[in-house]
Phi, psi and omega in degrees: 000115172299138197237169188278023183266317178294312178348296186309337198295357165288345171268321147351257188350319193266019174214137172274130165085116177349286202290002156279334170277348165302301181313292165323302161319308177315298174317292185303283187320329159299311176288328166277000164271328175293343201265115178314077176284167181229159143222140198322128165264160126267005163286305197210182241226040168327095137330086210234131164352119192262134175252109198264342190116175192270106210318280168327302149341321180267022242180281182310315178311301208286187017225306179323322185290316171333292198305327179265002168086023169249085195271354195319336190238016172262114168253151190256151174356290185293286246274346138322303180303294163344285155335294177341300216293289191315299184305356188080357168243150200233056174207161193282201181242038147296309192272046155258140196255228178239041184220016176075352172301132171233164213228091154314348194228147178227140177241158172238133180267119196264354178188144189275001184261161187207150199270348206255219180175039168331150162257014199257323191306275170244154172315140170287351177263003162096173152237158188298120185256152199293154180263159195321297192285011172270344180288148169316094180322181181286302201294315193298294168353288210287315178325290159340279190320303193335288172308290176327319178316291206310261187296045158116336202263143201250350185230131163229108172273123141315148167181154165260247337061223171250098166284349188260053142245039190236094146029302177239118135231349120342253160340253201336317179297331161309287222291324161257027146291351184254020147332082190298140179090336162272120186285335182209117170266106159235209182201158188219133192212141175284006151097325187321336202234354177293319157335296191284356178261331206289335153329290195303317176321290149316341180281326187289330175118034170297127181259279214248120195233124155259085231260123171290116172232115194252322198214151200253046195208074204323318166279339150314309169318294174301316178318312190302294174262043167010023195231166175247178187108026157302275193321330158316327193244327169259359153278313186315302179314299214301320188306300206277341150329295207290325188284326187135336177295129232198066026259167138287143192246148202199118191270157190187111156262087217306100181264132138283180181076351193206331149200032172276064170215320183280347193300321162305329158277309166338290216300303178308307229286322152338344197263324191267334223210087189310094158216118172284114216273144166252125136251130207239121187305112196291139247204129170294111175220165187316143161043070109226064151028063167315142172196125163307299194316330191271343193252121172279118165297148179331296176337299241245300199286346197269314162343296212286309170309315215279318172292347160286304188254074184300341194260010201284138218251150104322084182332130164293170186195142183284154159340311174241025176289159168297306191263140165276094181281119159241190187191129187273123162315118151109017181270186178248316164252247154196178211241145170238178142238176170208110188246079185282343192234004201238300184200098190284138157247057194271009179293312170265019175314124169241058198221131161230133174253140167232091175293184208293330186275005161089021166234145223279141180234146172252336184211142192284345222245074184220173172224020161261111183244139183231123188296094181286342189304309184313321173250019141304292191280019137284347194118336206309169173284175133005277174291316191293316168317311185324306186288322137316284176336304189270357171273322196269293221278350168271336186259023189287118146327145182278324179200208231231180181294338195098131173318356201247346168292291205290344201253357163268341168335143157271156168202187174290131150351211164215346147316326182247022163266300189128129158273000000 
């Protein structure tokens, strides 16, 4: 489990002789106590201290210990790395947080805007959106992704807003197919634009597609996403069918009162068509008028197939999947849930979010947030990043507040996360 003495040994590594890695430290602790974390307004985009504590104090201590000879746990790089290396992990311990999660996955938002108005999404009065030059540029996007990559992470998602209304989103996708060490590129979408991209998509090097669908009933649909573009979204599924992607995944977040009537079709929709239909247990975020009364649980919902499908089998599942898989014997695809608010899997979050204004979320349902857009276009090294990074990923919660918590909360739209 990485501790902040290991985080530091790379700077360690670089000074012959104690006082120079003090003198260094010092400087780094200053600067991460200094560096502006937020937690999230829905008026604005407010700045508030990260409470790290008395800078200094924390500084003198770590140089006290230097000084009395209690180094055990300053390892130099390689032998840091080594270590990793033996254990099976293959990323350093900036993304380990202090509970041994390590964090492979990144997801990125390339933009807060959408041709679509989800009501589980954004507010019915819409939201403010960052003005141009607060957004993550093409180069900061890729510069970013780099480093993470560079230190362990192996999955990167696109996501918004839409990302596949954002321009170069071609283009990004080239630029991190070429990312030594990263394994898997997707993206998750309203399907609206798909059809006409995903050739281009897959030539660029697109994996993994996930298409937001809630009701399989064209005016419902509209009711829903306050938009037309049902028939639109079921040519997108049906294309990436036709391209080869296998499964397609199709996400769908269940209200009651409003489309927990459709589960069985979804389910059906599983027999002729390799797709993992997920349902996903409806989640409090700023302006969509979260209500317990509205959210069916995995339970309620997995009860209710099972009296159609007695026979529905249980899925084996990696360590840090998200969805709990299930699959009706003789289908072609299968069923997922993502049960965040009934029975959270946050013991295996292996997830980091990077929203479109360039800020790191360690957790989706958390309202702490830290700007790398600010100290990328301070100058900073690397390193300086490394060390933001591994500070907001160390202060990483064991788990998320609980629904009941999470929906008095402030936090972002979920437009203005990234989904």
């Amino acid at each position: 489990m990485a501790s902040r003495g290991v985080l530091c040994c790379r700077l360690l590594d670089r000074h012959n002789g104690t006082g120079g890695a003090i003198a260094q430290l010092g400087k780094l602790f200053a600067r991460c106590a200094n560096r502006k974390f937020q937690r999230y307004s829905s008026a604005t985009h407010k700045e508030n201290e990260l409470e790290l504590g008395d800078s200094t104090s924390a500084a003198a201590n770590f140089a006290a210990s230097l000084k009395t000879g209690s180094t055990q746990e300053l390892v130099s790089p390689r032998s840091r790395r080594q270590r990793l290396n033996d254990s099976d992990i293959p990323f350093s311990a900036f993304l380990t947080d202090s509970f041994g999660r390590r964090h492979s996955y990144l997801r990125i938002s390339l933009t807060e805007k959408c041709n679509l108005r989800c009501q589980y999404c954004m507010p019915e009065e819409g939201v403010k959106l960052t003005p141009r030059g607060q957004l993550l540029s093409t180069s900061e996007v890729l510069t970013l992704a780099r480093l993470f990559v560079q230190e362990g992470v192996e999955k990167i998602r696109l996501t918004g807003g839409e990302p596949l209304i954002r321009p170069d989103v071609l283009d990004i996708i080239a630029e991190l197919r070429k990312l030594e060490g990263l394994k898997t590129i997707a993206v998750t979408t309203n399907g609206m634009n798909l059809a006409r991209l995903l050739p281009k998509l897959k030539e660029s090097g697109l994996d993994l597609i996930n298409i937001s669908l809630d009701s399989l009933v064209p005016a419902k649909f509209e009711f829903i996403v306050r938009r037309k573009g049902f028939h639109k979204v079921m040519e997108g599924i049906d294309k990436a069918i036709e391209m080869g992607y296998n499964p397609v995944k199709v996400n769908c977040v269940v209200m009651r009162g409003l489309n927990e009537d459709e589960l069985l079709d979804f389910v059906a929709l599983t027999e002729k068509k390799p797709l993992e239909v997920r349902f996903i247990e409806y989640m409090p975020f700023d302006g969509n008028k979260w209500n317990f009364k509205k959210m069916v649980s995995y339970q309620e919902m997995l009860d209710r197939i099972r009296q159609q499908w007695p026979s529905l089998e249980t899925l084996p599942s990696e360590h840090a999947d998200t969805a709990k898989t299930f699959k009706v014997p003789g289908f072609k695809g299968r069923v997922g849930f993502i049960t965040s608010m009934s029975d959270h899997f946050c013991g295996s979050c292996n997830r980091l979010r990077l929203t479109a204004d360039g800020n790191l979320k360690v957790c989706l349902f958390g309202n702490s947030e830290v700007s790398l857009r600010d100290v990328l276009r301070s100058g900073a090294s690397d390193e300086d990043l490394l060390q933001i990074i591994g500070a907001a990923v160390g202060r990483k919660k064991k788990q998320h507040a609980g629904m009941f918590n999470i929906s008095q909360m402030k936090n972002r739209p979920m437009i203005l996360i990234g989904g």
